[in-house]
mmCIF file of the N, C-alpha and C atoms, coordinates in Angstrom:
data_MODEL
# 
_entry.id   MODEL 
# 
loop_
_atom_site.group_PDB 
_atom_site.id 
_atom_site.type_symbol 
_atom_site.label_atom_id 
_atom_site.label_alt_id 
_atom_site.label_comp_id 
_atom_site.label_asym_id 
_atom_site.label_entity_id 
_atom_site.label_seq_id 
_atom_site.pdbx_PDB_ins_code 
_atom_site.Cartn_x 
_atom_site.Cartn_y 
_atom_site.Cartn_z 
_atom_site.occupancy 
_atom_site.B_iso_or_equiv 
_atom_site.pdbx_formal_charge 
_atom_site.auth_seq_id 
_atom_site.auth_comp_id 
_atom_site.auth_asym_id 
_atom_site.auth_atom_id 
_atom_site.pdbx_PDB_model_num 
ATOM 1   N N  . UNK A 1 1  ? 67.089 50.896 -19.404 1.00 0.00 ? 1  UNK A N  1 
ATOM 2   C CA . UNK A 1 1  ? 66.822 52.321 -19.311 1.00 0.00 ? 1  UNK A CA 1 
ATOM 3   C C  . UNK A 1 1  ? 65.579 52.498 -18.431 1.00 0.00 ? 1  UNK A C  1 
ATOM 4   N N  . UNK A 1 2  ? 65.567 53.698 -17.311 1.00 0.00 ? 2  UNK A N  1 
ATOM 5   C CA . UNK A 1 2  ? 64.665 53.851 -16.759 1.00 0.00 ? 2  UNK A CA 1 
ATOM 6   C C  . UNK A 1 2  ? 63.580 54.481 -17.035 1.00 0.00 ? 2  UNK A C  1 
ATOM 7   N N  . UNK A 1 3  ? 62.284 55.122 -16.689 1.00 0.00 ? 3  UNK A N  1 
ATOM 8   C CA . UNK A 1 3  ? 61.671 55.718 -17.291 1.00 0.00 ? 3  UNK A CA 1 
ATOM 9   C C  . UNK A 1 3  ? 62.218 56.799 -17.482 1.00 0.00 ? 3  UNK A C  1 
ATOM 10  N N  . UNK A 1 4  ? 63.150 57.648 -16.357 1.00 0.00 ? 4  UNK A N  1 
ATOM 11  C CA . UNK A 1 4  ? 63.489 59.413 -16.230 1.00 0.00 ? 4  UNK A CA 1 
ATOM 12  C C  . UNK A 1 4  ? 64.505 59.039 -17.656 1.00 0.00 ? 4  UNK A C  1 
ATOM 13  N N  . UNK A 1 5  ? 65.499 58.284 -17.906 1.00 0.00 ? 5  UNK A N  1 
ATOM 14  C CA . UNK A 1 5  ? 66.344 58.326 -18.982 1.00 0.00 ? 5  UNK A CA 1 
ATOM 15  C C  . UNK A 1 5  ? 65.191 58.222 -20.095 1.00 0.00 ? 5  UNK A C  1 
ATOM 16  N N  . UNK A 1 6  ? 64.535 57.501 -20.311 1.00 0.00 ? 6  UNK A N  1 
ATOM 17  C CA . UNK A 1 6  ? 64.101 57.509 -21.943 1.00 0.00 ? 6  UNK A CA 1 
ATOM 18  C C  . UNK A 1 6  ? 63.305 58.399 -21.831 1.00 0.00 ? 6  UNK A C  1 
ATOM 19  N N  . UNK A 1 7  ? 62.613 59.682 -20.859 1.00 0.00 ? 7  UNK A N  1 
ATOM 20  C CA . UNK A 1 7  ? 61.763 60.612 -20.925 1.00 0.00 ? 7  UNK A CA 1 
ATOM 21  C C  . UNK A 1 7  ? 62.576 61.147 -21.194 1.00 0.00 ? 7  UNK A C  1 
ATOM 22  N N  . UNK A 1 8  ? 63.208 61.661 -20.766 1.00 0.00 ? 8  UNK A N  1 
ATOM 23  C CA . UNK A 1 8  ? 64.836 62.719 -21.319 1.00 0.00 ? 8  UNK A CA 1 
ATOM 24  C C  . UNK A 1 8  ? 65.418 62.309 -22.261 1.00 0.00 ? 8  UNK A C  1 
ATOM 25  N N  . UNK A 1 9  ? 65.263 61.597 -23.007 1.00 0.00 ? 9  UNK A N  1 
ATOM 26  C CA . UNK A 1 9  ? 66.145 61.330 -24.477 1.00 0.00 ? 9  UNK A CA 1 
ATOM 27  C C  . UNK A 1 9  ? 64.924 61.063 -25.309 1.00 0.00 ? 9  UNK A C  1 
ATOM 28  N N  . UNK A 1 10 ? 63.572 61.241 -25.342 1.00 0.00 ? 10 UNK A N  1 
ATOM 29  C CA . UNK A 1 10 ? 62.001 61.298 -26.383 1.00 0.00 ? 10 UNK A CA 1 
ATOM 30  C C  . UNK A 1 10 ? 62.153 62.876 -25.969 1.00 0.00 ? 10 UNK A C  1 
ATOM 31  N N  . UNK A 1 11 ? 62.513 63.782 -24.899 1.00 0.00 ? 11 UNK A N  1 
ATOM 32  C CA . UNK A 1 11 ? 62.207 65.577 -25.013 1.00 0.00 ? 11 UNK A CA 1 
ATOM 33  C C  . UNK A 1 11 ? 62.755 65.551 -26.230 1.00 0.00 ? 11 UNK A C  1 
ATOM 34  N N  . UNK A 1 12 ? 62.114 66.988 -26.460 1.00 0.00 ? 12 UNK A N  1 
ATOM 35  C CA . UNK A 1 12 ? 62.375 67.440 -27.924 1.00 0.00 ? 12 UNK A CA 1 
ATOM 36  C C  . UNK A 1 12 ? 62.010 69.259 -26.851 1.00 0.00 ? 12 UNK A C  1 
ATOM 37  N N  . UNK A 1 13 ? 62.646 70.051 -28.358 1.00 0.00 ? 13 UNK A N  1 
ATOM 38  C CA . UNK A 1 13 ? 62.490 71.495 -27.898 1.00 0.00 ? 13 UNK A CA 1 
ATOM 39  C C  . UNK A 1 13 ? 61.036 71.468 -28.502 1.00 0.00 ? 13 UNK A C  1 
ATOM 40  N N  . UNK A 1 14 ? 60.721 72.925 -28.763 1.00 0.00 ? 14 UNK A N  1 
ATOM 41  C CA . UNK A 1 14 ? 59.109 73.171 -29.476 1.00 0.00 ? 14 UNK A CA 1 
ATOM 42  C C  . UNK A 1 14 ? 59.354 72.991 -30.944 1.00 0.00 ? 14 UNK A C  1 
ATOM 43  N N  . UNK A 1 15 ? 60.929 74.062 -31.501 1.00 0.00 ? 15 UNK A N  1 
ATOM 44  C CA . UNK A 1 15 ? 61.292 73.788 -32.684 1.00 0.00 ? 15 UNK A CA 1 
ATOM 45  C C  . UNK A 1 15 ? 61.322 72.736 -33.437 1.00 0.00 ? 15 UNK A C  1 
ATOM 46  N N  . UNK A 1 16 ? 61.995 71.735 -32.168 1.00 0.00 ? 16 UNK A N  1 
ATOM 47  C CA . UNK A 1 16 ? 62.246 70.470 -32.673 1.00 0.00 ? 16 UNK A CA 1 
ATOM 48  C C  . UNK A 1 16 ? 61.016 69.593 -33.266 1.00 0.00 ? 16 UNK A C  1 
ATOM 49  N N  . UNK A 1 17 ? 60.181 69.550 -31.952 1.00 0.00 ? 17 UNK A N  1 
ATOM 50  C CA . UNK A 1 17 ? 58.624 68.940 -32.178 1.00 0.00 ? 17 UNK A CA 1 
ATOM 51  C C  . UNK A 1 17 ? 58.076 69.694 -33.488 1.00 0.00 ? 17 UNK A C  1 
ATOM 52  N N  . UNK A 1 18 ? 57.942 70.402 -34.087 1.00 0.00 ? 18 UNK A N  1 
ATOM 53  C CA . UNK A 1 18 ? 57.026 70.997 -35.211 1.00 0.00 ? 18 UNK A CA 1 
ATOM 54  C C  . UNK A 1 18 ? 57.497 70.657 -36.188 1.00 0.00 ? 18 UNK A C  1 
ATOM 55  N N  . UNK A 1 19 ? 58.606 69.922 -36.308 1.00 0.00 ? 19 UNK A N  1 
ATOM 56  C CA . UNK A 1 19 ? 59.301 69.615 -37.787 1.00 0.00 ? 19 UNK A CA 1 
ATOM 57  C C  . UNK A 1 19 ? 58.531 68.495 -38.316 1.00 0.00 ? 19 UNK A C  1 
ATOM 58  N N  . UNK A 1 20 ? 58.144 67.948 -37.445 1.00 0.00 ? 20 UNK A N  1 
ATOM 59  C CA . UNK A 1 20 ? 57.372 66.297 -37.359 1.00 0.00 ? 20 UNK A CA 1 
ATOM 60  C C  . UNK A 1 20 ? 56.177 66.945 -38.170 1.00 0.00 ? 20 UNK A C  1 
ATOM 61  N N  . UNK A 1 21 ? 55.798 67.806 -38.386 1.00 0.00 ? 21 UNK A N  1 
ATOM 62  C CA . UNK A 1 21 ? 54.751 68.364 -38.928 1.00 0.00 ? 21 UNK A CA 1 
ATOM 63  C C  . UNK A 1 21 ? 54.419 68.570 -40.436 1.00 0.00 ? 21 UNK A C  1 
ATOM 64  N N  . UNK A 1 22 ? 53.755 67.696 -41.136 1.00 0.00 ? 22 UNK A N  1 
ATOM 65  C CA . UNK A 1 22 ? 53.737 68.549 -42.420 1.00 0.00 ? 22 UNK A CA 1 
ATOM 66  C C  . UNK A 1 22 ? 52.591 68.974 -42.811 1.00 0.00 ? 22 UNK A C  1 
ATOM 67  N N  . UNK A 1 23 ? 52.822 69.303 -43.900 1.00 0.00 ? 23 UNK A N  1 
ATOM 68  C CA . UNK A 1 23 ? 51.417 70.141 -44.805 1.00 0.00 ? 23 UNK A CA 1 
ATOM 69  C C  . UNK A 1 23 ? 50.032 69.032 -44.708 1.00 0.00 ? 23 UNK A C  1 
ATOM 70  N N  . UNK A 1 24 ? 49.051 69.273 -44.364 1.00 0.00 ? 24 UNK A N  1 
ATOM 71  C CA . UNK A 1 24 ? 47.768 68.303 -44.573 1.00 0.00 ? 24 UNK A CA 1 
ATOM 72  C C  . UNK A 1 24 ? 47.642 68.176 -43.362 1.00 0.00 ? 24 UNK A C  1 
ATOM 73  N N  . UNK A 1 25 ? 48.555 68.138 -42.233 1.00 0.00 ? 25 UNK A N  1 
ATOM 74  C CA . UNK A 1 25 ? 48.518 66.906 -41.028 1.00 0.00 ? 25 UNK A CA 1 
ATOM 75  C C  . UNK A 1 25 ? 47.289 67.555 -40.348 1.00 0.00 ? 25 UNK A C  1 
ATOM 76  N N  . UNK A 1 26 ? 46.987 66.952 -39.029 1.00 0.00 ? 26 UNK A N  1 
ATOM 77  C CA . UNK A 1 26 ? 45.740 67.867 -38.163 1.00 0.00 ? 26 UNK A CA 1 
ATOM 78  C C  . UNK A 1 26 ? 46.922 67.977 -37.144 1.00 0.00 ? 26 UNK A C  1 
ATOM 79  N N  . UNK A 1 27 ? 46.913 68.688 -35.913 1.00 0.00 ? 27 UNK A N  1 
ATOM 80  C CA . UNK A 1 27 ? 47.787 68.671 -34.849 1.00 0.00 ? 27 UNK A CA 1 
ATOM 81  C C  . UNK A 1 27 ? 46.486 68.927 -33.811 1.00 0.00 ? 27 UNK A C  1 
ATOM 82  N N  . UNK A 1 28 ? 46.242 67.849 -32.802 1.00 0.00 ? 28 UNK A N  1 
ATOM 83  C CA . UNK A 1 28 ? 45.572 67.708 -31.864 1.00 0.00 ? 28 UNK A CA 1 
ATOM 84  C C  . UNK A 1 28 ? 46.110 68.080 -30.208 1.00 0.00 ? 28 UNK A C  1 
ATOM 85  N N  . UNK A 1 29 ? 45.062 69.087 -29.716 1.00 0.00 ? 29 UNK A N  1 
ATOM 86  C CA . UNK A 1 29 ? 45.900 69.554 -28.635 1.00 0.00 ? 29 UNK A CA 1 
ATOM 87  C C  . UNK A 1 29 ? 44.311 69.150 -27.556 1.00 0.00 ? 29 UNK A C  1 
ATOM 88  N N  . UNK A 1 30 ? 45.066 68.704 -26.336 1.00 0.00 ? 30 UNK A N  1 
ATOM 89  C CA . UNK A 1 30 ? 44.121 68.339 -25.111 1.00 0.00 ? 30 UNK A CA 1 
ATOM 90  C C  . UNK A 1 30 ? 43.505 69.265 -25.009 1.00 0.00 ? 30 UNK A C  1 
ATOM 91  N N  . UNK A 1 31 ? 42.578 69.098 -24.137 1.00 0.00 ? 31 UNK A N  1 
ATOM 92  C CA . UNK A 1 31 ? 41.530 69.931 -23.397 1.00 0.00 ? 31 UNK A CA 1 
ATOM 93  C C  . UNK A 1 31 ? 42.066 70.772 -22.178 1.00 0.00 ? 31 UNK A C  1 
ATOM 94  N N  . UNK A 1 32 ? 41.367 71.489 -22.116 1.00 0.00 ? 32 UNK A N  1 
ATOM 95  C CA . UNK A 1 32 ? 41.708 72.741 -20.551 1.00 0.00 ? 32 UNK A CA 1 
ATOM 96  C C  . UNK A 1 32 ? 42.770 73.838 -21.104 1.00 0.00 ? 32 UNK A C  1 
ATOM 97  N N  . UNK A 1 33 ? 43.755 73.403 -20.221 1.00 0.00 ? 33 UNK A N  1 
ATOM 98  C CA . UNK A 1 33 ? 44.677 74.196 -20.145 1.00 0.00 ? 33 UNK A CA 1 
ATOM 99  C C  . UNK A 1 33 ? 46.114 73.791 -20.634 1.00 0.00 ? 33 UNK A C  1 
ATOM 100 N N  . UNK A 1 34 ? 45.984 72.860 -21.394 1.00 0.00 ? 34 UNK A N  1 
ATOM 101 C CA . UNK A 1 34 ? 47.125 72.184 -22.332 1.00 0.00 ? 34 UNK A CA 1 
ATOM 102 C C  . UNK A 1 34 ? 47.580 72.973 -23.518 1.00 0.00 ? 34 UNK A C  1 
ATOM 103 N N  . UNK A 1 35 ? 47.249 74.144 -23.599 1.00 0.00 ? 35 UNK A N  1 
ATOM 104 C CA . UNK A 1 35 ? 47.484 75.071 -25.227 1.00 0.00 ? 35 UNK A CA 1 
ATOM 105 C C  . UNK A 1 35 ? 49.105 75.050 -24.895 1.00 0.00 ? 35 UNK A C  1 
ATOM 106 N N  . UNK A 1 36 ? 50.292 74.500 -25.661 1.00 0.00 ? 36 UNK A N  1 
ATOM 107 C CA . UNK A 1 36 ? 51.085 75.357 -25.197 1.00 0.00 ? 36 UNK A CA 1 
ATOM 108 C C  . UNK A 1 36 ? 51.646 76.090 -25.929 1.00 0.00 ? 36 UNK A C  1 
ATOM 109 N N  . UNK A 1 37 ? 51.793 77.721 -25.348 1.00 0.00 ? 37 UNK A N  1 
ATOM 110 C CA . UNK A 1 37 ? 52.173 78.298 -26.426 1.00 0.00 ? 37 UNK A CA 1 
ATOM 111 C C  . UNK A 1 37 ? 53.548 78.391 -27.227 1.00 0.00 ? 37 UNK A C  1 
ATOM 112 N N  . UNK A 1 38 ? 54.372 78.390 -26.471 1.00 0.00 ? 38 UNK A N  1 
ATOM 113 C CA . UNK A 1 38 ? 55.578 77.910 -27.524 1.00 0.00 ? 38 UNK A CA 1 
ATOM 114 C C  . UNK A 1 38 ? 55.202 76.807 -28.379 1.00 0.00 ? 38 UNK A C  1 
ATOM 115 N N  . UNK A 1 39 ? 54.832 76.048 -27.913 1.00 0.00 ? 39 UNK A N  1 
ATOM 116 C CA . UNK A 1 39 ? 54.354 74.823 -29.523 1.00 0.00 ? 39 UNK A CA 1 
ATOM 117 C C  . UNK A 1 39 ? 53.780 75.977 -30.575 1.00 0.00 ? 39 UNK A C  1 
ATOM 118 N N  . UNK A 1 40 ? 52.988 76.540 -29.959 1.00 0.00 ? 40 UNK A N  1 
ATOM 119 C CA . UNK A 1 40 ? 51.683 77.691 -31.207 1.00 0.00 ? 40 UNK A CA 1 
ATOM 120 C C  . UNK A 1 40 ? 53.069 78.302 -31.632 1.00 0.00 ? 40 UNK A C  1 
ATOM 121 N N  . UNK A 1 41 ? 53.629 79.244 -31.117 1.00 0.00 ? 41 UNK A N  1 
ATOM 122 C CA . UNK A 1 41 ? 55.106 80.150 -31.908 1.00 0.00 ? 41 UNK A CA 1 
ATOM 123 C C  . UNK A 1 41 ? 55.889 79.523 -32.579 1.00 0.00 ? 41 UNK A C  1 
ATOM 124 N N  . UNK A 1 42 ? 56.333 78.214 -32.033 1.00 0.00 ? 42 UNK A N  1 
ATOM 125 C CA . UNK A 1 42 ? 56.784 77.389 -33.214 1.00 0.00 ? 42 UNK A CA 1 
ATOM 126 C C  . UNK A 1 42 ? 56.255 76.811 -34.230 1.00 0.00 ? 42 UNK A C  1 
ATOM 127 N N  . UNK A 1 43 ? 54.821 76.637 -34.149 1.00 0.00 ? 43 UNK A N  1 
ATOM 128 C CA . UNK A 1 43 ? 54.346 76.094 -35.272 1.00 0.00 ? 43 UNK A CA 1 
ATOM 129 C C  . UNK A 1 43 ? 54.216 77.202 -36.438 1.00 0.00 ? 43 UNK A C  1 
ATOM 130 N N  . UNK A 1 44 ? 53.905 78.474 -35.958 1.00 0.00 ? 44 UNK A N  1 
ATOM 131 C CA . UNK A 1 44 ? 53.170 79.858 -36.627 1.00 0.00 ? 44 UNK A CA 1 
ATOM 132 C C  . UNK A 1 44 ? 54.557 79.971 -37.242 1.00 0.00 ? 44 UNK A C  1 
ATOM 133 N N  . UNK A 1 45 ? 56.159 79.893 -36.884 1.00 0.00 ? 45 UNK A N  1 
ATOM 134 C CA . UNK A 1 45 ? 57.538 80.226 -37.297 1.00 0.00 ? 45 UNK A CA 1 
ATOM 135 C C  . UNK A 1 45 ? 57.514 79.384 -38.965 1.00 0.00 ? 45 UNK A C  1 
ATOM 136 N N  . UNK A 1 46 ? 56.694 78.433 -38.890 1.00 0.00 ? 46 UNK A N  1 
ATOM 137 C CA . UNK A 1 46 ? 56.786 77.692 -40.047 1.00 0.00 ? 46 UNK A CA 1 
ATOM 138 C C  . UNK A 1 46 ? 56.048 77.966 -41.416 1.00 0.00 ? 46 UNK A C  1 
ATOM 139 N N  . UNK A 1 47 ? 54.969 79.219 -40.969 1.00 0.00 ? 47 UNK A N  1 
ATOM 140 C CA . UNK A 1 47 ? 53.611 79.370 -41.740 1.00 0.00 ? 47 UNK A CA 1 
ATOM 141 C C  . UNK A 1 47 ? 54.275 79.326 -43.429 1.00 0.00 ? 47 UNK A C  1 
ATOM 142 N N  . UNK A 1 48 ? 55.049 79.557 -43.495 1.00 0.00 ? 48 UNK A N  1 
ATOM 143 C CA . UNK A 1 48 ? 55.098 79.983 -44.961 1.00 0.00 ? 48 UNK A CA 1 
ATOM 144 C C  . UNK A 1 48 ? 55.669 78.398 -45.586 1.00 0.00 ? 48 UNK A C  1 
ATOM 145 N N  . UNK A 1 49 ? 56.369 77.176 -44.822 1.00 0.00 ? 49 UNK A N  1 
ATOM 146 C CA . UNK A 1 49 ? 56.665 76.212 -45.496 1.00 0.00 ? 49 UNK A CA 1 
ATOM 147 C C  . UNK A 1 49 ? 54.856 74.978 -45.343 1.00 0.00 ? 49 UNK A C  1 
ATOM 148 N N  . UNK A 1 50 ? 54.076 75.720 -44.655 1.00 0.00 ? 50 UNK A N  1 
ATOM 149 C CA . UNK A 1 50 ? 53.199 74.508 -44.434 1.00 0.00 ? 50 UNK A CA 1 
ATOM 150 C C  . UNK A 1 50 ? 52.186 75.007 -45.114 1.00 0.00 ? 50 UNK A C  1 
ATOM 151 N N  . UNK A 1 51 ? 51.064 74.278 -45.759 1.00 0.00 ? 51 UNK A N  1 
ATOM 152 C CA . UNK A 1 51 ? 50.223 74.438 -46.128 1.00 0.00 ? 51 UNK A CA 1 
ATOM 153 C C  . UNK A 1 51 ? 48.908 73.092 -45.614 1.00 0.00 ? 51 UNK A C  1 
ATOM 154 N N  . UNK A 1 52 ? 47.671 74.102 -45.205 1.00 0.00 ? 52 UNK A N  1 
ATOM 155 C CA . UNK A 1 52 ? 46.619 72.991 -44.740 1.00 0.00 ? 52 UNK A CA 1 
ATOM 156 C C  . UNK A 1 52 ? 46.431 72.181 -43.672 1.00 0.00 ? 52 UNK A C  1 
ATOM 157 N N  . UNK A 1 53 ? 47.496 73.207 -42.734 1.00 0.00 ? 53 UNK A N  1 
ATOM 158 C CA . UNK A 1 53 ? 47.167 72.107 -41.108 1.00 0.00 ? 53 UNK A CA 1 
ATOM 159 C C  . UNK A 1 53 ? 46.413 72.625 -40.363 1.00 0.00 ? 53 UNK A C  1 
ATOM 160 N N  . UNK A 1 54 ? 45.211 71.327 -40.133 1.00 0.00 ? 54 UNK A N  1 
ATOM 161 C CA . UNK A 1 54 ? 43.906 72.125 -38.936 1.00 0.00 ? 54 UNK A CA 1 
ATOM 162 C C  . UNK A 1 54 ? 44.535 71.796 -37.706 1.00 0.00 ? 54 UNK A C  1 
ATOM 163 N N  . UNK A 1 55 ? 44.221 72.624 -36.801 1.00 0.00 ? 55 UNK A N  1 
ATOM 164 C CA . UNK A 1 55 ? 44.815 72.572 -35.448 1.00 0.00 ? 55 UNK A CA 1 
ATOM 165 C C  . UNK A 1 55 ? 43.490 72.210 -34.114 1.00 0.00 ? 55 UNK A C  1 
ATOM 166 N N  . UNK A 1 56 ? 42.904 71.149 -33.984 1.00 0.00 ? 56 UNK A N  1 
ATOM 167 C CA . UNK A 1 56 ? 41.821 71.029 -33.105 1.00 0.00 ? 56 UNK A CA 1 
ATOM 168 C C  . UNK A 1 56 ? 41.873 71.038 -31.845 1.00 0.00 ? 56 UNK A C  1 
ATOM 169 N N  . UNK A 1 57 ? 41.227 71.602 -30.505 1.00 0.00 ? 57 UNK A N  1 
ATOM 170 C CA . UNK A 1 57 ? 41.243 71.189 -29.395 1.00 0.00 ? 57 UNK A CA 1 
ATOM 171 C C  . UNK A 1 57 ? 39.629 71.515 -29.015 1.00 0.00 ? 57 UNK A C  1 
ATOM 172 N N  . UNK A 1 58 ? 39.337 71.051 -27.726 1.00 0.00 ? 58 UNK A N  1 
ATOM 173 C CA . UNK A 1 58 ? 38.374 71.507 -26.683 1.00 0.00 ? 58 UNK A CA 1 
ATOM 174 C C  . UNK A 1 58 ? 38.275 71.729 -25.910 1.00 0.00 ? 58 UNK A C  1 
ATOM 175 N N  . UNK A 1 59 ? 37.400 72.550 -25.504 1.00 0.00 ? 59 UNK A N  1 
ATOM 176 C CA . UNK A 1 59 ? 37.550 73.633 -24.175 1.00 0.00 ? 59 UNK A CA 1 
ATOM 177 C C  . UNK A 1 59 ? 38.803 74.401 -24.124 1.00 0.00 ? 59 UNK A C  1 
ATOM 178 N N  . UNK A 1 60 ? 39.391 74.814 -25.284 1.00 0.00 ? 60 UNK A N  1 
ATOM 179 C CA . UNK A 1 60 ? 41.003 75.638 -25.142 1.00 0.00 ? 60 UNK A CA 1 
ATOM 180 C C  . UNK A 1 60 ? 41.262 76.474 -24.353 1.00 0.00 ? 60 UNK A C  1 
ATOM 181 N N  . UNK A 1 61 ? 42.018 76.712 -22.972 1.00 0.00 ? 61 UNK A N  1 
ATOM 182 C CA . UNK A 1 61 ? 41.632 78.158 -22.023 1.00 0.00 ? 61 UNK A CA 1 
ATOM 183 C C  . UNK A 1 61 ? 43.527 77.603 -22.314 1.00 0.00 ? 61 UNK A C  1 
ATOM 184 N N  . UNK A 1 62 ? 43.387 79.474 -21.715 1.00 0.00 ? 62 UNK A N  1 
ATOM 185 C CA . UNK A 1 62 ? 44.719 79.789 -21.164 1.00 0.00 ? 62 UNK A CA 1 
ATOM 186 C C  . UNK A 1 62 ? 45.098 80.579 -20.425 1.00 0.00 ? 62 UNK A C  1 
ATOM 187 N N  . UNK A 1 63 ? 46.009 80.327 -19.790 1.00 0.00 ? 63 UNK A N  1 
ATOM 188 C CA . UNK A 1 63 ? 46.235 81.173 -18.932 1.00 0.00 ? 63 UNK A CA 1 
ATOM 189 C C  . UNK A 1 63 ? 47.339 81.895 -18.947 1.00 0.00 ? 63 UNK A C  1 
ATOM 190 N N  . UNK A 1 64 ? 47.238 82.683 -20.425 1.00 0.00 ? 64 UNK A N  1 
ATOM 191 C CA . UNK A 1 64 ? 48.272 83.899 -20.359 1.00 0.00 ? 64 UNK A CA 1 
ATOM 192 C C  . UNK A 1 64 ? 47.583 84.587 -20.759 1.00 0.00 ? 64 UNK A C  1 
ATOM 193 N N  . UNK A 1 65 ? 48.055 85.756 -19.624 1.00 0.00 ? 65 UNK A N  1 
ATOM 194 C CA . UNK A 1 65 ? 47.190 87.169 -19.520 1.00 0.00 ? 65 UNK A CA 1 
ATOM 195 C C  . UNK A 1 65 ? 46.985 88.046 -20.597 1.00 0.00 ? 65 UNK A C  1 
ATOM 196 N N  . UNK A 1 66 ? 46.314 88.719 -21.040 1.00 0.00 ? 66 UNK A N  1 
ATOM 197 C CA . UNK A 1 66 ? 45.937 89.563 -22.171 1.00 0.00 ? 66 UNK A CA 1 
ATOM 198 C C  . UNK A 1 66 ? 46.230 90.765 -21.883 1.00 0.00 ? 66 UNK A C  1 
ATOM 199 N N  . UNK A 1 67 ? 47.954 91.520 -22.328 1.00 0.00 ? 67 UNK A N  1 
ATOM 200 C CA . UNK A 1 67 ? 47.817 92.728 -22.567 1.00 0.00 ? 67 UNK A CA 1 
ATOM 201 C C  . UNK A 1 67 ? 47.841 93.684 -23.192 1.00 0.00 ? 67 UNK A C  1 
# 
């Protein structure tokens, strides 16, 4: 398997990725401009089954516009 095949068969949607998630965990997000927000909407879709996940990053910017 090449790299492009096993990068394409480890994707996951956002939904998918947040399941991996449970109650307690921390979820660590890079620096800059790495927020992504569909990960945040999918994670927030879950609020009521999770309890106690800190969410850390630094320097968090983004670049979706505020309206």
């Amino acid at each position: 398997m090449n790299m492009f095949d096993e990068y394409n068969h480890k994707r996951r949607t956002p939904k998918e990725a947040v399941q991996t998630i449970r109650s307690g965990d921390w979820v660590e997000y890079t620096m800059g401009h790495g927020i992504p927000p569909a990960l945040d909407r999918a994670l927030a879709a879950r609020k009521d089954e999770l309890n106690d996940v800190k969410i850390r990053g630094m320097l968090a910017l983004s670049a979706l516009s505020r309206s």
